[in-house]
Residue frames relative to the residue before (quaternion, step in Angstrom):
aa qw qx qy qz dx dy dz
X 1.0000 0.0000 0.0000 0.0000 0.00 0.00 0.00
X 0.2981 -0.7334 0.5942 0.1422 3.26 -0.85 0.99
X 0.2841 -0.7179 0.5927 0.2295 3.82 -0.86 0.85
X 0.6436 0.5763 -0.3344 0.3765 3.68 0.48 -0.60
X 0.5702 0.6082 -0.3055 0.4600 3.54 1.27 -0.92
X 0.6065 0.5579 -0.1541 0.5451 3.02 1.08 -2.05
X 0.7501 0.2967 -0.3470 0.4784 3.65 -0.13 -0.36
X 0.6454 0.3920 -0.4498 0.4769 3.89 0.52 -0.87
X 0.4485 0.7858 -0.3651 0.2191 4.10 0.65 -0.34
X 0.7107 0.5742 0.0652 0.4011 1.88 1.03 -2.29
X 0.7603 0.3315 -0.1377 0.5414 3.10 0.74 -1.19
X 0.4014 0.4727 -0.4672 0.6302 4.15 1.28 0.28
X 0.7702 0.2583 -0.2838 0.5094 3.96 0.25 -0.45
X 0.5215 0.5502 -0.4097 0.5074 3.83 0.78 -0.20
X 0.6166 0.4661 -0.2203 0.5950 4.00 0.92 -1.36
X 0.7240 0.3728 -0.4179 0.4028 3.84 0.11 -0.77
X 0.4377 0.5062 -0.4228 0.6111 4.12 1.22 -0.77
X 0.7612 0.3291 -0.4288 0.3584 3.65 -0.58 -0.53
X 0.6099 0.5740 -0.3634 0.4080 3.44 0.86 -1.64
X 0.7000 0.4191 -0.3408 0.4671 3.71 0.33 -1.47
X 0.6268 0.4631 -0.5379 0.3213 3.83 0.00 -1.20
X 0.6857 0.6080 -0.2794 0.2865 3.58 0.20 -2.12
X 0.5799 0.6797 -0.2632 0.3640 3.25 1.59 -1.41
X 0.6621 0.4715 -0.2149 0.5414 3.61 0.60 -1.85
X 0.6924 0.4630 -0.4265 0.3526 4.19 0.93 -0.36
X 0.6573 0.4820 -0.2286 0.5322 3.14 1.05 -1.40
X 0.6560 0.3906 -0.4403 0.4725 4.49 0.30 -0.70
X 0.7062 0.4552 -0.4340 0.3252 3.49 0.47 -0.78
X 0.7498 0.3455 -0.2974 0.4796 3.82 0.92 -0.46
X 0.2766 0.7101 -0.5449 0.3499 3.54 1.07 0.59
X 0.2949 -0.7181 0.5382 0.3284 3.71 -0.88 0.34
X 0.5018 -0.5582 0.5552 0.3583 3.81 -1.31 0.79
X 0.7856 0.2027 -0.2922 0.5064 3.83 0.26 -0.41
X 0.0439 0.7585 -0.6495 0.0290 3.48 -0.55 1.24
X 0.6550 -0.4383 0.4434 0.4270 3.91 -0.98 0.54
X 0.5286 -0.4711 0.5926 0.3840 3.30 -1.62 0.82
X 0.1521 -0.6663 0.7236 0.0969 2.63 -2.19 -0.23
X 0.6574 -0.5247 0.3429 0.4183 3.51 -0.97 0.36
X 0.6136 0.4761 -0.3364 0.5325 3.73 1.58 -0.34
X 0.8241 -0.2112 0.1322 0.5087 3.55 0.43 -0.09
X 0.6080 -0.4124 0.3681 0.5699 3.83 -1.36 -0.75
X 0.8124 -0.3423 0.2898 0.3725 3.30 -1.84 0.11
X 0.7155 0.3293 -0.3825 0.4830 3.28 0.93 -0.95
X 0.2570 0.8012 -0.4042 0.3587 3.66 0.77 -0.35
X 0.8656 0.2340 0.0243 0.4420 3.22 0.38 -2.11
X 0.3802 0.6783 -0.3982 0.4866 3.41 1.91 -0.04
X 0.8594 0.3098 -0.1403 0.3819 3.26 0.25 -1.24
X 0.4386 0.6007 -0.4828 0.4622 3.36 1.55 0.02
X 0.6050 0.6827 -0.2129 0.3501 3.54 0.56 -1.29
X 0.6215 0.6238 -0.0821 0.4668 3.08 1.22 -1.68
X 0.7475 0.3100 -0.1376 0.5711 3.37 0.17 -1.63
X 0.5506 0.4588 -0.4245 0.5533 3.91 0.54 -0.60
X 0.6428 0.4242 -0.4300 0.4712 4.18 -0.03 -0.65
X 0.8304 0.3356 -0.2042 0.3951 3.64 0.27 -1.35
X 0.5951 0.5174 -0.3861 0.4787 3.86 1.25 0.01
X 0.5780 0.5165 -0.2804 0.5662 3.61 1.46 -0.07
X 0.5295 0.5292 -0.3345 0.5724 3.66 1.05 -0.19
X 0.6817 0.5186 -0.2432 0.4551 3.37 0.59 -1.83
X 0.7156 0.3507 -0.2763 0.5372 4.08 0.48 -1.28
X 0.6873 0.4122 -0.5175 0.2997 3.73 0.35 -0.85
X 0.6706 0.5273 -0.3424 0.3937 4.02 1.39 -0.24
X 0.6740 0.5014 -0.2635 0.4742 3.07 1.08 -0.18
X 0.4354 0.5439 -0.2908 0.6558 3.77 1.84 -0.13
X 0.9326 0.2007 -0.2050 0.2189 3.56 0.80 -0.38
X 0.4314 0.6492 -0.2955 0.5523 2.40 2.19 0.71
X 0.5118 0.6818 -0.2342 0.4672 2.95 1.69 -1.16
X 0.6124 0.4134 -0.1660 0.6531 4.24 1.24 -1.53
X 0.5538 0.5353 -0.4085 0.4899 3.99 0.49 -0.33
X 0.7921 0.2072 -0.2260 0.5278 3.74 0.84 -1.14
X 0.5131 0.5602 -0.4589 0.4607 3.65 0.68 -0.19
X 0.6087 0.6420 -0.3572 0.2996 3.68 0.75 -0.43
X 0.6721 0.6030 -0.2818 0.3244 3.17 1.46 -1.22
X 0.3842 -0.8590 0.2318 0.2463 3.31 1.49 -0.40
X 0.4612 0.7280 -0.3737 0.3430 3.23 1.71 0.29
X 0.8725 -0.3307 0.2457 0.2627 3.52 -1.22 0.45
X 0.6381 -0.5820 0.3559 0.3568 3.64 -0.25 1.20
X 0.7365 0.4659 -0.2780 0.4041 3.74 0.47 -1.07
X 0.6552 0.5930 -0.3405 0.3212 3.01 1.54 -0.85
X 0.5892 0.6679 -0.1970 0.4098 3.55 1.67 -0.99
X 0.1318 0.7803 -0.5748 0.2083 3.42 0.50 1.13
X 0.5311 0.6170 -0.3476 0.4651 3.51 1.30 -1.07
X 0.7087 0.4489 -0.3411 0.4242 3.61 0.43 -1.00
X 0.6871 0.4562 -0.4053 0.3943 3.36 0.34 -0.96
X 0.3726 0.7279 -0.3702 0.4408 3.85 1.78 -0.85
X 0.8283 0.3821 -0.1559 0.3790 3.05 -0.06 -1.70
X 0.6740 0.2958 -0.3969 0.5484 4.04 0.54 -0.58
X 0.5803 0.4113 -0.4962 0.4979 4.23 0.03 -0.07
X 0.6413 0.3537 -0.4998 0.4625 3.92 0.64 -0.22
X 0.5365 0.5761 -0.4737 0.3947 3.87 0.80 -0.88
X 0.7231 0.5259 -0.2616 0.3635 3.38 0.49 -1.41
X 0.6393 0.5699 -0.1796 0.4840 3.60 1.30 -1.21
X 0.7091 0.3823 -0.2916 0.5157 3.60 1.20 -1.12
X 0.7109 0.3909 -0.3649 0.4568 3.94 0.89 -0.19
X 0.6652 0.4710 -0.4904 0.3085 3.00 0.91 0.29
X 0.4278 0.7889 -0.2780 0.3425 3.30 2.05 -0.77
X 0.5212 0.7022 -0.1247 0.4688 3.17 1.96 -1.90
X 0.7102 0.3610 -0.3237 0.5103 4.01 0.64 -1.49
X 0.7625 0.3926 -0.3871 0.3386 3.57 0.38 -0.93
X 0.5817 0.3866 -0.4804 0.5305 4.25 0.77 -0.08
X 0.7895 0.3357 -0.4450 0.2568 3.44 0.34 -0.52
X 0.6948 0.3879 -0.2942 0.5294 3.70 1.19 0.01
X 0.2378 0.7129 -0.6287 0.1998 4.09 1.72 0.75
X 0.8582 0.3266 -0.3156 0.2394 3.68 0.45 -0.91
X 0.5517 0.4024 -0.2939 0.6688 3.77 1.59 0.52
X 0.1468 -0.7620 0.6215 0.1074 4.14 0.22 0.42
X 0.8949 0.2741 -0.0625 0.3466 3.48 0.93 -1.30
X 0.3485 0.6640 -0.5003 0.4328 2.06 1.24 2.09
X 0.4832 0.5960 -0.3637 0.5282 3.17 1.89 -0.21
X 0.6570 0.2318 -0.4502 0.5585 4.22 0.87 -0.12
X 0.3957 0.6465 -0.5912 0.2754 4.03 0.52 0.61
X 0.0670 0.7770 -0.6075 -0.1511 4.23 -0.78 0.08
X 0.6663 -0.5433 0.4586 0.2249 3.21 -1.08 1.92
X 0.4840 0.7307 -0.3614 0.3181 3.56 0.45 -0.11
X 0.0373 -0.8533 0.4538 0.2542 3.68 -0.35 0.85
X 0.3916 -0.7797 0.4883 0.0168 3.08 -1.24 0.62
X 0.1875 -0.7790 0.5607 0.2089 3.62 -0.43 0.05
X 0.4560 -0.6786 0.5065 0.2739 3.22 -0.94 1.74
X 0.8372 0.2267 -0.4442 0.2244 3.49 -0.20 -0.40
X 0.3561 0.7026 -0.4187 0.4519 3.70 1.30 0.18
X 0.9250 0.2581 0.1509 0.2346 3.38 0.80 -0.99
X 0.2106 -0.8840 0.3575 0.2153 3.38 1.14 0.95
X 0.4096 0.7853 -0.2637 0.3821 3.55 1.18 -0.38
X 0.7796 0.3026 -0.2150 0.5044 3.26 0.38 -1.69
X 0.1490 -0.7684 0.6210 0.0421 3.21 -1.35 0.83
X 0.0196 -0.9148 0.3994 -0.0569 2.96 -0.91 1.05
């Protein structure tokens, strides 16, 4: 058993509690009509914010679960769990884009990406 792992874990799952609580303070007093931006409308950038707050929560738990099992120290073959645990990270942010964009879909063929409108039949605006 590694103690250092076990403590950096710990404290990757200690940070992800903080990250999420602070989260539910700071999204809930965000405003629903925020100013365009060159990436899209306000709500656009609302929900970018959003999903970008809760996919950092989602990896810092899965970074510390991930150092939690690496700790035990046992033999590569044995570490199936890890590889487990980062396909669920990957599986739970992706679970995350598709509720947070169920009531706009076409925002998932949108790319954050600025563009200039007259360069660029594409960008719509």
């Amino acid at each position: 058993m590694n103690v250092g792992l076990v403590i950096a874990g710990s404290l990757c799952l200690v940070l992800a509690g903080g990250h999420t609580f602070v989260g539910r303070l700071v999204l809930d007093r965000l405003p629903r009509d925020l100013h365009p931006t060159r990436f899209g409308d306000g709500a656009l950038t609302r929900g970018a914010v959003v999903f970008t707050w809760h996919a950092l929560s989602v990896m810092l738990t899965t970074t510390g679960a991930v150092l939690i099992a690496l700790a035990r120290g046992e033999h590569a073959h044995d570490r199936g769990e890890v590889v487990f645990l980062v396909g669920a990270a990957y599986a739970a942010a992706t679970v995350l884009l598709a509720w947070r964009s169920r009531r706009r879909p076409s925002d998932l063929l949108r790319t954050p990406v600025w563009c200039s409108r007259s360069s660029s039949p594409s960008c719509a605006g």
